[in-house]
BAMAR-842673 format. One line per field, with one value per residue (C-alpha): residue number from 1; x, y, z. Coordinates in nm, 3 decimals, padded with zeros to 5 digits. Layout:
# residues N
resi <- c(NUM,...)
xx <- c(X,...)
yy <- c(Y,...)
zz <- c(Z,...)
# end
This chain:
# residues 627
resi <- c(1,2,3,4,5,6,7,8,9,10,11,12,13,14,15,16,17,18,19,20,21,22,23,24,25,26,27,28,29,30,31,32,33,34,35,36,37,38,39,40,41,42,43,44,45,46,47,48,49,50,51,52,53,54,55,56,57,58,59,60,61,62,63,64,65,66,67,68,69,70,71,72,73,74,75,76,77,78,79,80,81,82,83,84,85,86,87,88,89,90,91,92,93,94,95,96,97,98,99,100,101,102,103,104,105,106,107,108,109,110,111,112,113,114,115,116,117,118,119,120,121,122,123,124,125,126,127,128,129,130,131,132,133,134,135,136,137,138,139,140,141,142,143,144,145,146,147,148,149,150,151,152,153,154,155,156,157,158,159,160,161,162,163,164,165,166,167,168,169,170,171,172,173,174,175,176,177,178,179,180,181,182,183,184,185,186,187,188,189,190,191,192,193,194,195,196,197,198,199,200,201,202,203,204,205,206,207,208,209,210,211,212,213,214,215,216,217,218,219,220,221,222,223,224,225,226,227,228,229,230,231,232,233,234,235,236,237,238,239,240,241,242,243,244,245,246,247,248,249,250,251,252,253,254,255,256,257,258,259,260,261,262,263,264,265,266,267,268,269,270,271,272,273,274,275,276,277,278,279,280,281,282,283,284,285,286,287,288,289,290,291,292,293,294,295,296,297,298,299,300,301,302,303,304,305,306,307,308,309,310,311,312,313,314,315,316,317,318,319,320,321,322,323,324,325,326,327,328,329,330,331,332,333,334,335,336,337,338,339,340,341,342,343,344,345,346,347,348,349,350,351,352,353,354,355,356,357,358,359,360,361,362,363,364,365,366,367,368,369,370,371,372,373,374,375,376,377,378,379,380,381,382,383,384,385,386,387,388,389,390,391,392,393,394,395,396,397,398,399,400,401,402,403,404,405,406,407,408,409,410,411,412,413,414,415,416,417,418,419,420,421,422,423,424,425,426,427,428,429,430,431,432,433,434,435,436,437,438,439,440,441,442,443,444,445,446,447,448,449,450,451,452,453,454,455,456,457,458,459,460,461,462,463,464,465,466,467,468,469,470,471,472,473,474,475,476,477,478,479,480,481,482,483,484,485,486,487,488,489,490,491,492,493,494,495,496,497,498,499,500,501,502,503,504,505,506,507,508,509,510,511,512,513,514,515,516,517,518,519,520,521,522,523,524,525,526,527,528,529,530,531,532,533,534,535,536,537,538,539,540,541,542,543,544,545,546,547,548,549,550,551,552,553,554,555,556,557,558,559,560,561,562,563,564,565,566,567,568,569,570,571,572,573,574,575,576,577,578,579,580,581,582,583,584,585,586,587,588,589,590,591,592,593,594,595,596,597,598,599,600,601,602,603,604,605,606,607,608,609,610,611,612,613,614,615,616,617,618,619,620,621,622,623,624,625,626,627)
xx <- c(02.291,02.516,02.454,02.501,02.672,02.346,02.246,01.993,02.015,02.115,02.171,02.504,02.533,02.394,02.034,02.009,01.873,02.168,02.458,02.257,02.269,02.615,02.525,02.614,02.301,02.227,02.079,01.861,01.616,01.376,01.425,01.652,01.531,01.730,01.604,01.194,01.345,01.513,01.142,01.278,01.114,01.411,01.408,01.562,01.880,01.838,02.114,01.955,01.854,01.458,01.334,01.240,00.937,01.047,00.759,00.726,00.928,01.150,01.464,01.707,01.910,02.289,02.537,02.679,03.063,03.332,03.459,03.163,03.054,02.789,02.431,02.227,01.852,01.570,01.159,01.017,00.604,00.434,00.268,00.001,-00.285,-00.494,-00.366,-00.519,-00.461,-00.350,-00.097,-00.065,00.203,00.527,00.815,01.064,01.356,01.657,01.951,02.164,02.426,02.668,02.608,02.970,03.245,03.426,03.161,03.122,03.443,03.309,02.995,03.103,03.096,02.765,02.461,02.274,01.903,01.626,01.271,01.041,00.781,00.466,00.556,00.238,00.245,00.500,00.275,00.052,-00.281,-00.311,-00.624,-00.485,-00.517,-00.913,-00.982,-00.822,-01.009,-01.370,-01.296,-01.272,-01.551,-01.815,-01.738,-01.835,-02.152,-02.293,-02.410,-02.687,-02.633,-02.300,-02.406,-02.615,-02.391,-02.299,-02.630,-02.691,-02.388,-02.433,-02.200,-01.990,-01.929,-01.917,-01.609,-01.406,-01.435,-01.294,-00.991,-00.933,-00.901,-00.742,-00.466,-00.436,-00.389,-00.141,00.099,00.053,00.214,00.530,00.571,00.705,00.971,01.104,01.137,01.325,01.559,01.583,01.494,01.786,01.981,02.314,02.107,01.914,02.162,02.296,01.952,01.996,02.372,02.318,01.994,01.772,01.430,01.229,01.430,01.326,00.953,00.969,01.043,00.822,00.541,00.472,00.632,00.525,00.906,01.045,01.375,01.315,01.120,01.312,01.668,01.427,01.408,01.756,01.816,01.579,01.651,02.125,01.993,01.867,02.136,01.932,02.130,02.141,01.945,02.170,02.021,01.659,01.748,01.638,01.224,01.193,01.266,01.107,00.970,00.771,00.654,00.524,00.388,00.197,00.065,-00.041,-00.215,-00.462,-00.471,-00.462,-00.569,-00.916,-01.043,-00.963,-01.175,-01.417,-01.436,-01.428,-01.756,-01.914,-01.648,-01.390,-01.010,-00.822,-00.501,-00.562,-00.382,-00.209,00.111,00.355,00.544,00.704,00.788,01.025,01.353,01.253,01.168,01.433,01.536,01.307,01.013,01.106,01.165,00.860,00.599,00.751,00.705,00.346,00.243,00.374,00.256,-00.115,-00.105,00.000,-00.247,-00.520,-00.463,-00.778,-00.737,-00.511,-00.299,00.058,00.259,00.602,00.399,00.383,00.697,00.918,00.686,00.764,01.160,01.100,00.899,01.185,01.463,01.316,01.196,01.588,01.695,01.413,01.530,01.905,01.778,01.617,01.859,02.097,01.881,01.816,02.223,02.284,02.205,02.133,01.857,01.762,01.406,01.352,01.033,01.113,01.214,00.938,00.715,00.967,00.934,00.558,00.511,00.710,00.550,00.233,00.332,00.468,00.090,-00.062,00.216,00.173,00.265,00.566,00.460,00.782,00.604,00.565,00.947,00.874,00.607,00.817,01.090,00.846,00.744,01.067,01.130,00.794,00.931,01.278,01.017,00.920,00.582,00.242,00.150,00.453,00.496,00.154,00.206,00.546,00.464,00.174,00.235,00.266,-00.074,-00.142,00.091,00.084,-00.315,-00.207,00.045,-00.276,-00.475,-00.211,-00.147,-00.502,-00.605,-00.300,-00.362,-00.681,-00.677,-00.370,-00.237,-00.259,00.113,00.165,00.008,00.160,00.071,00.149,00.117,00.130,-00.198,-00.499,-00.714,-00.446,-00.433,-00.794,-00.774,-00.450,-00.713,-01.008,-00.792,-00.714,-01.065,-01.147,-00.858,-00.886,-01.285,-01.213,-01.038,-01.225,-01.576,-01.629,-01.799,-01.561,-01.732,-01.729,-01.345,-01.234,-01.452,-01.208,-00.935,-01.023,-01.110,-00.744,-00.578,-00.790,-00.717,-00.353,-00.397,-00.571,-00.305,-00.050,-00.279,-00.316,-00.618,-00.713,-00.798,-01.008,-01.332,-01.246,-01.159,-01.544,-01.660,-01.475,-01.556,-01.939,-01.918,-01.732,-02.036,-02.287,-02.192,-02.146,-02.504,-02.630,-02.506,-02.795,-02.661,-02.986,-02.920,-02.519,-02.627,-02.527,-02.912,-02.932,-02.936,-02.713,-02.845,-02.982,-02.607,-02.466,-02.718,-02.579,-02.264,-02.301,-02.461,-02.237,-01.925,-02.172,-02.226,-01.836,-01.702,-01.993,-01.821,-01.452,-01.525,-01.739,-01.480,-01.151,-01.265,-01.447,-01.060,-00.920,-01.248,-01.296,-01.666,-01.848,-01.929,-02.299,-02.558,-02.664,-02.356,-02.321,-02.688,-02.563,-02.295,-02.497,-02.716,-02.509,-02.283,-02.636,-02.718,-02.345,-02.382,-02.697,-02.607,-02.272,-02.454,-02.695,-02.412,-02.260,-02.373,-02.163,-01.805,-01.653,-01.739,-01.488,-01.166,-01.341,-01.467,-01.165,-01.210,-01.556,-01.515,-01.231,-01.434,-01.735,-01.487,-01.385,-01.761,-01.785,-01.565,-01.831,-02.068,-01.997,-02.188,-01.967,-02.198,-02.102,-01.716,-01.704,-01.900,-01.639,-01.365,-01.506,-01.529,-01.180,-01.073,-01.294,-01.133,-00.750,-00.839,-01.004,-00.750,-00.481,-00.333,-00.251,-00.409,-00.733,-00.566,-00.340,-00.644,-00.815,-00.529,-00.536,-00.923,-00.855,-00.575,-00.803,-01.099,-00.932,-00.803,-01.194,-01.081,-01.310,-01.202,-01.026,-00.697,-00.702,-00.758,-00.491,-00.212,00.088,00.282,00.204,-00.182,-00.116,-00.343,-00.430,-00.707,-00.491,-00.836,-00.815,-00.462)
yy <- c(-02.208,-02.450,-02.763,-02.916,-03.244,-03.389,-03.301,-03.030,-02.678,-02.355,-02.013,-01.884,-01.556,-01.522,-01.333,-01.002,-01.062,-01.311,-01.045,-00.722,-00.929,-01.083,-01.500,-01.764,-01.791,-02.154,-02.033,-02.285,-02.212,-02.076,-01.875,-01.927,-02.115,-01.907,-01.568,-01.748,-01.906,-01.495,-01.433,-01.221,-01.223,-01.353,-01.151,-01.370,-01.360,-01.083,-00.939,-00.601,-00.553,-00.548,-00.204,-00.162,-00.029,00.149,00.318,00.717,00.808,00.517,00.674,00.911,01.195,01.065,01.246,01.578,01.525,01.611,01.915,02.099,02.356,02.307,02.467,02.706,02.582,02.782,02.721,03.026,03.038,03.041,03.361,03.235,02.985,02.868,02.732,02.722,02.938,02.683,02.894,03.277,03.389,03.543,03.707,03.470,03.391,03.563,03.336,03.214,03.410,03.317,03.581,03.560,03.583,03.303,03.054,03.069,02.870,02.587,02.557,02.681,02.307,02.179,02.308,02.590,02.539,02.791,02.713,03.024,03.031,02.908,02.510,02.425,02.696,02.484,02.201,02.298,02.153,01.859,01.730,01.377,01.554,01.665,01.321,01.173,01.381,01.359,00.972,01.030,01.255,01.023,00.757,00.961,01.122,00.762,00.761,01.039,01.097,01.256,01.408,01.721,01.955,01.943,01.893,02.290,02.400,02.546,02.476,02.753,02.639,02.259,02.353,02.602,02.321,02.050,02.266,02.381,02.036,01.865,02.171,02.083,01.682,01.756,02.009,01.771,01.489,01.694,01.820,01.519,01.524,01.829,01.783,01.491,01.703,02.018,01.905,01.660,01.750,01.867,02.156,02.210,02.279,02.516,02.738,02.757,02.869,03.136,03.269,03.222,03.270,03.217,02.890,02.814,02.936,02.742,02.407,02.429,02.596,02.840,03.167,03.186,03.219,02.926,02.975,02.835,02.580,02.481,02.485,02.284,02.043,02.001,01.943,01.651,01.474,01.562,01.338,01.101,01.051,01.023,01.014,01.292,01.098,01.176,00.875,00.980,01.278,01.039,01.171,00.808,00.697,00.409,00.578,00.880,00.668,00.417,00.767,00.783,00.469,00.527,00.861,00.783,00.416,00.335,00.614,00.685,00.346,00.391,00.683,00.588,00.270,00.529,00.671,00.549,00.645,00.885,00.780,01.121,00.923,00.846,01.102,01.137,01.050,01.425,01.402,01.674,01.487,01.221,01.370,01.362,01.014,00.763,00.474,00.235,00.382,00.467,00.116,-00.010,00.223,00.074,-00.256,-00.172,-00.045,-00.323,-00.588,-00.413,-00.376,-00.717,-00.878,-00.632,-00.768,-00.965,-01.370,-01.491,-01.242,-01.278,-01.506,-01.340,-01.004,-01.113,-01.268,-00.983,-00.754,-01.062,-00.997,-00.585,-00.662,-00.938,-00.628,-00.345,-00.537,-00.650,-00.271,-00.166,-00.463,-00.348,-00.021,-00.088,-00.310,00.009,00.217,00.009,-00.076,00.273,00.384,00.729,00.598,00.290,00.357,00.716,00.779,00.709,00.371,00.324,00.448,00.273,-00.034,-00.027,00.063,-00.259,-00.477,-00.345,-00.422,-00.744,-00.824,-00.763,-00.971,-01.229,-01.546,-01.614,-01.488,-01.270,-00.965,-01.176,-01.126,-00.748,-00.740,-00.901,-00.650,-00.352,-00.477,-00.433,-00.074,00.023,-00.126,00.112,00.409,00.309,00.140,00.140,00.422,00.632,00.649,00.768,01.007,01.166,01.085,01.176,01.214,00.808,00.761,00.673,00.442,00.273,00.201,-00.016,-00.233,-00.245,-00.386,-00.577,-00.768,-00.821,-00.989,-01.186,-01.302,-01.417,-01.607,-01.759,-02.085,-01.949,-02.020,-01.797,-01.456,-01.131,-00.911,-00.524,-00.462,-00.726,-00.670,-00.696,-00.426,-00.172,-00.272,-00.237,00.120,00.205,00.088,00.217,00.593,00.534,00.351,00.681,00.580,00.250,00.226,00.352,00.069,-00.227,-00.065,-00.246,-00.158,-00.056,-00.348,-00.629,-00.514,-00.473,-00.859,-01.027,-00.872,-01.018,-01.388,-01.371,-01.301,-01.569,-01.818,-01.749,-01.801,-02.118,-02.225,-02.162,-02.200,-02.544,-02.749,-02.578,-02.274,-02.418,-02.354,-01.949,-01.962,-02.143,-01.898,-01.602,-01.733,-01.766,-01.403,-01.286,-01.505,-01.320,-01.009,-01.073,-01.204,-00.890,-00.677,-00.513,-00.399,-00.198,00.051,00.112,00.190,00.546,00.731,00.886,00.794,00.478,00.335,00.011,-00.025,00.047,-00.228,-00.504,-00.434,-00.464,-00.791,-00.889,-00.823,-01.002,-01.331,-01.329,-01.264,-01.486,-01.755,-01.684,-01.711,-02.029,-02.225,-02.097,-02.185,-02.519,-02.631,-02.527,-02.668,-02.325,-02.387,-02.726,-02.880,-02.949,-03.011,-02.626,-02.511,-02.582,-02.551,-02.196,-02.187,-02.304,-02.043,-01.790,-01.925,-01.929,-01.561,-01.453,-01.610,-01.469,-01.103,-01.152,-01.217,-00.930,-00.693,-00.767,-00.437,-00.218,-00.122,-00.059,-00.466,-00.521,-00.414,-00.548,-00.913,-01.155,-01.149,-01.294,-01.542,-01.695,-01.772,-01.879,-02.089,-02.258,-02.304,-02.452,-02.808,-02.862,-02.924,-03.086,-02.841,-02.734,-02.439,-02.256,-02.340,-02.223,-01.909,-01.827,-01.890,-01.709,-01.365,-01.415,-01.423,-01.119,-00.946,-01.003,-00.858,-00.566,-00.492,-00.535,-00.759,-01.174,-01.166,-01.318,-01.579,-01.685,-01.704,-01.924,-02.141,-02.194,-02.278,-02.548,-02.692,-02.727,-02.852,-03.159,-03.274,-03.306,-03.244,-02.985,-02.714,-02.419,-02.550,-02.805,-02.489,-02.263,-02.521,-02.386,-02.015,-02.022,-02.005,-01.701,-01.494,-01.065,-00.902,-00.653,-00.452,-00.372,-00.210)
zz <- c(-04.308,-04.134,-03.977,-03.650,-03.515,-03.517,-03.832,-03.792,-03.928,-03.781,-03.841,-03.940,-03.655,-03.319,-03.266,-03.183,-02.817,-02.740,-02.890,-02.694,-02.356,-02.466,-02.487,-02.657,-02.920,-02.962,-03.317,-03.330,-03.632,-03.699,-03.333,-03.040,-02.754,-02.499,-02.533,-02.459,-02.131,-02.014,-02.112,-02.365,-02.751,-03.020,-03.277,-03.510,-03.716,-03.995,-04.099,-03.986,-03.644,-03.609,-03.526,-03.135,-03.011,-02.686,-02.431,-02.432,-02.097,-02.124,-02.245,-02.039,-02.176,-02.205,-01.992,-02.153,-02.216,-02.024,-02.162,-02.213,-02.004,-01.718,-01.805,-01.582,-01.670,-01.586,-01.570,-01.665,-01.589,-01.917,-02.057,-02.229,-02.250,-01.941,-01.612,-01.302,-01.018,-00.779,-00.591,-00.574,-00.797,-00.673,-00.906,-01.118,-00.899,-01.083,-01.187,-00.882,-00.731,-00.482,-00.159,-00.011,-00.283,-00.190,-00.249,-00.609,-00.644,-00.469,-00.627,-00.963,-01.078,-01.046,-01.251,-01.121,-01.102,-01.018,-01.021,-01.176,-00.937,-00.921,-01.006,-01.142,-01.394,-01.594,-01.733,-02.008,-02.037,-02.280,-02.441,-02.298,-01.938,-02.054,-02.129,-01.862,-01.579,-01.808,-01.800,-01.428,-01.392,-01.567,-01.347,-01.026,-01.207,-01.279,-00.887,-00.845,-00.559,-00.689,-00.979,-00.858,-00.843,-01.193,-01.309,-01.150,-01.363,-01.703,-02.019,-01.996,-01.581,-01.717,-01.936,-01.708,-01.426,-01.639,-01.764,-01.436,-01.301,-01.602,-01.548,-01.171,-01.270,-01.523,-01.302,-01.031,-01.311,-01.372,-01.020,-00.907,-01.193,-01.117,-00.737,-00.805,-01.016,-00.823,-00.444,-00.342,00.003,-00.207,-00.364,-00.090,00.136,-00.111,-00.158,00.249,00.230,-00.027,00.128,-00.191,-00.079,-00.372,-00.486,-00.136,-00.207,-00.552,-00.346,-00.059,-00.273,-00.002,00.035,00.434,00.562,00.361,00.388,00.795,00.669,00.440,00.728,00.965,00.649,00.605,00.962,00.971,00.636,00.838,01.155,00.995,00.716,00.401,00.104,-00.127,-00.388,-00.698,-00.821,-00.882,-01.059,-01.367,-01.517,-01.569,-01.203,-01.099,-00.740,-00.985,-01.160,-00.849,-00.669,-00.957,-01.007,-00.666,-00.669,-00.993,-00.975,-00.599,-00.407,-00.596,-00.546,-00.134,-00.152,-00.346,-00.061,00.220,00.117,00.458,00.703,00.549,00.651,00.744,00.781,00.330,00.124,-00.204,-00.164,-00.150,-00.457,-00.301,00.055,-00.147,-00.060,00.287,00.329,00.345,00.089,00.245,00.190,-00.186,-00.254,-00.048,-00.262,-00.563,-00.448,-00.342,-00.669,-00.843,-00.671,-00.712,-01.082,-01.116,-00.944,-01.052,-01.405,-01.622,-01.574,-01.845,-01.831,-01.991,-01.739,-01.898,-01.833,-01.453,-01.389,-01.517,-01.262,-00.954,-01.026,-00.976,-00.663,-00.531,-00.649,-00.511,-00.209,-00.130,-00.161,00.096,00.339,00.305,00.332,00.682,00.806,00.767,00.967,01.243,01.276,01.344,01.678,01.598,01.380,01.518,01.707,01.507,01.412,01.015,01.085,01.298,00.944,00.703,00.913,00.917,00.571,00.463,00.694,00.525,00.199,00.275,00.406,00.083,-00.048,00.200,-00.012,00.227,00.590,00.594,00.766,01.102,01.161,01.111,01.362,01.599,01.518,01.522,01.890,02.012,01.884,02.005,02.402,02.304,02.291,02.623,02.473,02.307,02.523,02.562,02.199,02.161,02.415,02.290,01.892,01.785,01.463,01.490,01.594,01.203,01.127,01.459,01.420,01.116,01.283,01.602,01.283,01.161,01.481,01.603,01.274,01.240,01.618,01.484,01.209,01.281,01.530,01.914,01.931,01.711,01.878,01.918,02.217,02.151,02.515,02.814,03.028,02.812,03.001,02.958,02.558,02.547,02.672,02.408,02.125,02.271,02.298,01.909,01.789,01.548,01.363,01.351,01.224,00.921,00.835,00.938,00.996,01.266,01.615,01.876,02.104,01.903,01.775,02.189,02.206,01.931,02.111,02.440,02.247,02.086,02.454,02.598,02.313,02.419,02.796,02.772,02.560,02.782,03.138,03.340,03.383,03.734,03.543,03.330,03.460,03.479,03.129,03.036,03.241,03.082,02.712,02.758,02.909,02.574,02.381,02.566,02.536,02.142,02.133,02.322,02.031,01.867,01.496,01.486,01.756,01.658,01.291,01.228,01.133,00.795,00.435,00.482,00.804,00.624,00.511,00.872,00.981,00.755,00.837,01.254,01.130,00.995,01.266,01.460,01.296,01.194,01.578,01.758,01.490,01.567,01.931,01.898,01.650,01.802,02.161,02.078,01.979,02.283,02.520,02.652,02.507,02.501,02.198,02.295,02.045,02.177,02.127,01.802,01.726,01.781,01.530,01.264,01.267,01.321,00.992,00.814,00.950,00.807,00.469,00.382,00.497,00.306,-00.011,00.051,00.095,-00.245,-00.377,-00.081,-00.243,00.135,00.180,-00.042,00.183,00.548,00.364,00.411,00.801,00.787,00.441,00.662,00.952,00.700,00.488,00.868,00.969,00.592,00.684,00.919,00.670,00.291,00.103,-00.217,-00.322,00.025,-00.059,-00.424,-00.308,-00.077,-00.332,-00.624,-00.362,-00.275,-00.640,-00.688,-00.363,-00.472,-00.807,-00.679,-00.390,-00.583,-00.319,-00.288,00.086,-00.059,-00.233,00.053,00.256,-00.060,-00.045,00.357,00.317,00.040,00.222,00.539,00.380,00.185,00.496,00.556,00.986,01.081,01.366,01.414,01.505,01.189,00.942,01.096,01.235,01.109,01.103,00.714,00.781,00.911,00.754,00.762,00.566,00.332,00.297,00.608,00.644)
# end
């Protein structure tokens, strides 16, 4: 031990932290104080280094040396044990060779892969897979209503259903893996040169003419210059492992919250699609699954836990905005539709990341590729196969019109009744997502453009605009939840839920109008709003047991938690706080907390109103559930 200039003791060689990452070591006894502040754990001065526990999968194969010779690898199907018959089996592809003689000079260098055909042949059932999908199984049994069907199958049934599936879940594992390794544009544009049809087979996992396909594929992945994706060649990629996080963490909950209204546009992400999206949407599913595992994690979580998962999200989000800002400064690719998707992906991420507002300057940026497309309703019309994605950014931009200041709104299209008739056109699509009635979703539409022309009208228009807003109240009013409530087994669910739409949008237009004197603020008038706020409350509290409430709740706890400064009753506020916890935990998402934060900003002020609660662009708020 040696000592310092002032006297106190330290170690006599750096710790092993501070040497791996190359620092000056302070070696401050009994442990560093530098490696706690990289949120890294010193391991202390031994004069051996402290064995490292590293995860399984965490490790990559080093790089084979120079001289040796480049190997041919080959999946062969396996010829024993069980697998499931997912896809009809076609010969093993026979190694590679080059169809015109002068080729095999140019592509002598690289590694020749072929793919034994089917893929999902290659992983082997695990008793980890069993338990897995019986873990998975028992959690869908627990309803009755789901559990008939296996209740009518007997033991032998019981077992060959749960191999079968635990077989499907782990191919569909490795799948991605292999893709990643085999299905980059370099060697896919090889399999088209030499003609290989079942390498071509093996990647499209169809053998219905896939060497077309397959051309068609490189053709679109040429125009719209996606890299060749060297880089993911890696098993332990960050994107597999994100498009996994995604389809058994992620996607099951969605589904299991669709129950009501099944979303067509919801599917497991294609492991196999990866080489044909672009950067931007790599780096944007990595930043979504992220940012949902870390804020689906218990309270008290490790903070070092959480902040090394914040500097992944603030990486991988960079490398998706350099990504985009690539596309968009090339002409060719500038209004495509995968930047329209890459754009609208991001922007949906960075709503259930919504701690800094960022996504408003992608809405505004999204507008004005939409007008290069000739419109709302011109894209629609000659991209179809936008409809999807372009419903979110209609949800996206009605909510954030709404809770949100009025100088703040974004209009998708310029006259309202021809907006109206876009969303009306694309309502199917967009239900599933809010589960609201078409009516009262077209009313808060035509509150938010009225909020904005009041805003911006004179005082001689003033009394079209009172006239206009009790119209819009009246109509809300007339809503009868009853007779809109889909008949069947769930109608009594269907009921509370029209309810509450009702309560939350009579609200929204009562509040948000009252600040702008559209509405008076008679002792009726607000007679009115109390009830309504009391109607709301109580069916909120009764819906507790619905699962789909979960994803459509931050809409009407907003306008609640705004009726709420009207009155100083804490029990109201804390319940609203305590579901938006619950919410961002379940979601996966910080929405609910950005919203909590607006709400106890607004009600310290103690300035009731609409305009007090959501007075600057940062109170911009966007129910993540909902998109």
């Amino acid at each position: 031990m040696q000592e310092a200039g002032n006297g106190e003791r330290i170690a006599d060689r750096q710790c092993w932290e501070c040497l791996k990452r190359r620092l000056v070591c302070d070696r401050t006894l009994p442990l560093c104080k530098k490696c706690p502040k990289a949120g890294k754990e010193c391991p202390g001065y031994n004069e051996q280094k402290p064995l490292q526990w590293l995860e399984p999968g965490k490790v990559s194969l080093r790089p084979r040396k120079r001289n040796s010779p480049p190997k041919k690898f080959t999946f062969r199907p396996r010829t024993s044990g069980t697998s499931a018959a997912i896809v009809a089996s076609v010969p093993v592809a026979a190694p590679c060779e080059p169809s015109e003689p002068g080729l095999a000079e140019s592509i002598s260098q690289e590694p020749c892969l072929t793919l034994a055909y089917p893929l999902f042949e290659r992983s082997p059932i695990t008793s980890e897979a069993i338990e897995l999908y019986e873990s998975h199984l028992a959690s869908l049994l627990v309803q009755e209503d789901k559990a008939a069907w296996w209740h009518d199958l007997d033991v032998e049934n019981r077992v060959k259903h749960i191999t079968v599936m635990a077989t499907e879940a782990a191919a569909a594992s490795g799948v991605g893996e292999r893709i990643m390794r085999i299905g980059n544009q370099d060697q896919i544009k090889e399999v088209v040169e030499r003609g290989q049809y079942w390498e071509a087979a093996s990647l499209l996992q169809s053998n219905r003419d896939p060497l077309a396909k397959i051309q068609r594929l490189l053709r679109v992945m040429q125009a719209n210059k996606l890299p060749s994706y060297d880089f993911l060649s890696d098993e332990t990629c960050e994107v597999v492992h994100a498009v996994n996080y995604f389809n058994t963490r992620i996607y099951p909950y969605i589904k299991e919250t669709d129950a009501l209204a099944p979303n067509p546009a919801i599917i497991r992400f294609p492991v196999w699609a990866l080489h044909v999206l672009p950067p931007a949407v790599h780096y944007t599913t990595v930043c979504l699954s992220i940012n949902h595992y870390m804020h689906s994690l218990p309270p008290g979580s490790s903070r070092m836990v959480i902040g090394e998962q914040r500097l992944k999200i603030y990486n991988y989000r960079g490398l998706a905005i350099r990504a985009l800002n690539g596309s968009i400064a090339r002409k060719e690719t500038r209004s495509s539709d995968l930047t329209i998707t890459s754009i609208l992906m991001f922007m949906a991420m960075e709503v259930h990341d919504s701690r800094d507002g960022d996504w408003r300057s992608h809405a505004d940026g999204m507008k004005q590729l939409i007008d290069i497309r000739g419109g709302f309703e011109s894209l629609l019309r000659t991209a179809p196969h936008l409809t999807s994605a372009l419903v979110v950014f209609v949800i996206i931009v009605t909510f954030s019109n709404t809770l949100g200041p009025v100088s703040h709104q974004l209009s998708i299209t310029g006259p309202l009744e021809q907006h109206i008739k876009e969303v009306e056109k694309v309502y199917s699509l967009v239900f599933p997502y809010t589960l609201c009635p078409v009516t009262l979703f077209i009313d808060i539409i035509r509150i938010n453009r009225l909020r904005q022309d009041v805003a911006l009208s004179s005082f001689a228009d003033q009394y079209q605009h009172s006239l206009n807003a009790q119209n819009i109240l009246a109509r809300i009013e007339g809503f009868i939840p009853g007779d809109w409530a889909q008949a069947g087994e769930n109608q009594d669910d269907w009921q509370l839920i029209g309810s509450i739409y009702q309560s939350a949008t009579a609200l929204y237009c009562i509040l948000s109008l009252q600040a702008l004197v559209a509405l008076p603020a008679s002792t009726e008038m607000n007679s009115t709003r109390t009830d309504h706020a009391k109607h709301l409350l109580e069916n909120m509290k009764a819906a507790l047991h619905l699962k789909q409430l979960k994803k459509i709740a931050m809409f009407p706890l907003c306008v609640l938690g705004v009726e709420a400064g009207y009155h100083d009753q804490q029990r109201t506020r804390l319940w609203i706080e305590r579901q938006l916890e619950g919410h961002a935990r379940l979601l996966g998402t910080s929405s609910p907390l950005k919203a909590r934060a607006v709400l106890r900003r607004y009600w310290r002020r103690k300035r009731p109103g609409w305009n007090e609660c959501f007075d600057e662009p940062f109170t911009i708020l966007v129910p993540a559930g909902a998109c």
